[in-house]
C-alpha positions as CSV (number, residue, x, y, z in Angstrom):
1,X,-4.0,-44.2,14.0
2,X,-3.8,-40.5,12.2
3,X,-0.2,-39.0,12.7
4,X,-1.9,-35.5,13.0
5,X,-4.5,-36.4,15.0
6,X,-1.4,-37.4,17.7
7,X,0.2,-34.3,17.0
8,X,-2.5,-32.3,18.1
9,X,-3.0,-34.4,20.8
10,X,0.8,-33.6,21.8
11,X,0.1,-30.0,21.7
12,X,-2.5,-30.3,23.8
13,X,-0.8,-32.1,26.7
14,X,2.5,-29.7,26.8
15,X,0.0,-27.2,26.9
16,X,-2.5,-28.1,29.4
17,X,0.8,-28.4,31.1
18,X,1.3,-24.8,30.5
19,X,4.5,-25.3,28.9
20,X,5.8,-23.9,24.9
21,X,6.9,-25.5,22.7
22,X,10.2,-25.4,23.3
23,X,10.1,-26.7,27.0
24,X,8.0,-29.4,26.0
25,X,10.6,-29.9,23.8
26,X,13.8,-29.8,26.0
27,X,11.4,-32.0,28.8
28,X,12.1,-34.6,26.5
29,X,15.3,-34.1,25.3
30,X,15.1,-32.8,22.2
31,X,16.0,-29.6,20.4
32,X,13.0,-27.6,19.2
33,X,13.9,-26.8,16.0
34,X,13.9,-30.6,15.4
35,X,10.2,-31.4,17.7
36,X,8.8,-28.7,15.5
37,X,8.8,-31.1,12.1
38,X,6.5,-33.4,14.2
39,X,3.9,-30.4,14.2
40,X,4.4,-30.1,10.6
41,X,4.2,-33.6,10.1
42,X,7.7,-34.2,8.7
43,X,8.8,-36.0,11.5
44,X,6.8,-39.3,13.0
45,X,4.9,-38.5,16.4
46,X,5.1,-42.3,17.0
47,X,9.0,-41.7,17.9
48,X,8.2,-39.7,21.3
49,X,5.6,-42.2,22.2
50,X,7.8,-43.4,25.2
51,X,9.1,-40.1,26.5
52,X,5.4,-38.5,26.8
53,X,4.6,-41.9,28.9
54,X,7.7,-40.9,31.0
55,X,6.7,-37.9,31.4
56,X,3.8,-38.8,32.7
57,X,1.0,-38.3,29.1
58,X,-2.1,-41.3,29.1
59,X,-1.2,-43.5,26.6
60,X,-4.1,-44.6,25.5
61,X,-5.4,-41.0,25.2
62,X,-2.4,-39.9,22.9
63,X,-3.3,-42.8,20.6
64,X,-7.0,-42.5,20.4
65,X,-8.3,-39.2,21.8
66,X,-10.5,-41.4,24.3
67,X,-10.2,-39.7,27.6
68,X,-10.2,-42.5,30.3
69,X,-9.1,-41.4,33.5
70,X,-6.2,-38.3,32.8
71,X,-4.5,-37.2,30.1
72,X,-1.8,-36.3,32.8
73,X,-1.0,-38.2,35.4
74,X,-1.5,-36.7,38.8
75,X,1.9,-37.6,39.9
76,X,3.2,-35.8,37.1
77,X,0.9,-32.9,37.8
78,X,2.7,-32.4,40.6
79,X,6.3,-32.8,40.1
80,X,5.6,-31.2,36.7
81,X,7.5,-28.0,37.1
82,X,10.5,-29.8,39.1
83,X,10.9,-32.4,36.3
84,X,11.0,-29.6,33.8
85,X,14.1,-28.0,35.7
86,X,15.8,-30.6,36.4
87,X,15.7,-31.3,32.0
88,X,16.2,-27.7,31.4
89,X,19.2,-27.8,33.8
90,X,20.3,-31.0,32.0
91,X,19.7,-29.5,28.4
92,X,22.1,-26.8,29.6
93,X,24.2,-28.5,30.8
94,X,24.9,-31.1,27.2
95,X,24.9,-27.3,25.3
96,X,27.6,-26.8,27.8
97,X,29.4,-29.9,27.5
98,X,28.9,-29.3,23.4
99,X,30.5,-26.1,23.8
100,X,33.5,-27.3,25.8
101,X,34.4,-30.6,23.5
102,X,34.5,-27.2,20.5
103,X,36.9,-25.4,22.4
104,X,38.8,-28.7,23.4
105,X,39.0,-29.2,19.8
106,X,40.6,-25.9,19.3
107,X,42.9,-26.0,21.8
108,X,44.3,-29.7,21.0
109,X,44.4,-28.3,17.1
110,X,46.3,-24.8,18.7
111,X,48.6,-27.4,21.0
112,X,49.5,-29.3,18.1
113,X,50.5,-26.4,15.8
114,X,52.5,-25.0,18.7
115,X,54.4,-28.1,18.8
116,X,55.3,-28.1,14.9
117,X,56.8,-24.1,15.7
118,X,58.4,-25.5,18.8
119,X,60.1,-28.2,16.9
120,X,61.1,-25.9,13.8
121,X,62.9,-23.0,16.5
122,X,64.7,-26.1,18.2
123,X,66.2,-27.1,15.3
124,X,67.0,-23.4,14.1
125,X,68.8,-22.7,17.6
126,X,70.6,-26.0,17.3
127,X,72.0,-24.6,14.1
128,X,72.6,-21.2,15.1
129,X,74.3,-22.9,18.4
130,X,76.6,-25.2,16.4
131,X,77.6,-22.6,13.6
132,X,78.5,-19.8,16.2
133,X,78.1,-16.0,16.1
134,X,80.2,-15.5,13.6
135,X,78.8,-18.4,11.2
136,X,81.7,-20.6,11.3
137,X,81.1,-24.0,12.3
138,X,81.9,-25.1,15.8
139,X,84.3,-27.8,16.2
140,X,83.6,-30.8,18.4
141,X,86.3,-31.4,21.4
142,X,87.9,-29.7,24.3
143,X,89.6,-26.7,23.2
C-alpha cells in the first residue's frame, strides 16, 4: 500500500467532486493547512481512511486504485453539496465557538483585575471614611 499513491487518489476523489482543497478539507473536519501535509507526504493518508468512507469514497478504490463499481457513492453524489454545507456551516461555527472561549478568556481575566481595583478603592474609602475630612481619626460611639 504506497502512501502517495492514496494521496493522489484523495485528490482525485475531492476533485471529481468538484471541490478544493480546502472544502475537501473542512468536509472532513479538518483545517487545510494541516490536510495539506498529507499531499506532501508529512502527514499519514491512512488517518482519514474513515472520514472519506463517511463521506461516501470506495474503499477499496482508495487503497488499491482498482475501480469496482464507484469511486463515489451515488448517494453521496447526490447529497454531496448539502453534506458540504452542512460541514462548512459546522466548521464556522467551532471557529466561532474558538473565537468566543478567546474573548471569554479576556473578559474573565478583565473581571478579575477589576475586582483586585474594586477591592484596593474599598479599602482606600474605608480609610478616608474613618480618618475624616480633615484627617483626624474618627472616634467610635454616639456623639
Amino acid at each position: 500500500m504506497n502512501k502517495v499513491e492514496i494521496s493522489h487518489r484523495i485528490e482525485e476523489y475531492f476533485s471529481k467532486l468538484g471541490w478544493t482543497k480546502a472544502k475537501f478539507a473542512r468536509s472532513i473536519g479538518e483545517y487545510p493547512q494541516h490536510l495539506g501535509k498529507v499531499f506532501t507526504g508529512k502527514l499519514d493518508p491512512l488517518k482519514y481512511i474513515d472520514k472519506l468512507i463517511e463521506i461516501g469514497c470506495n474503499r477499496n478504490w482508495l487503497l488499491t486504485g482498482e475501480k469496482e463499481g464507484y469511486i463515489i457513492s451515488e448517494p453521496m453524489l447526490k447529497y454531496s453539496d448539502e453534506i458540504t454545507k452542512l460541514k462548512a456551516i459546522m466548521w464556522d461555527m467551532k471557529q466561532e465557538l474558538e473565537e468566543i472561549k478567546k474573548e471569554n478568556y479576556e473578559l474573565r481575566k478583565d473581571t478579575e483585575r477589576l475586582r483586585g481595583e474594586n477591592l484596593k478603592l474599598s479599602a482606600s474609602l474605608a480609610l478616608v471614611n474613618n480618618k475624616g475630612i480633615n484627617g483626624s481619626v474618627k472616634k467610635g460611639g454616639g456623639s
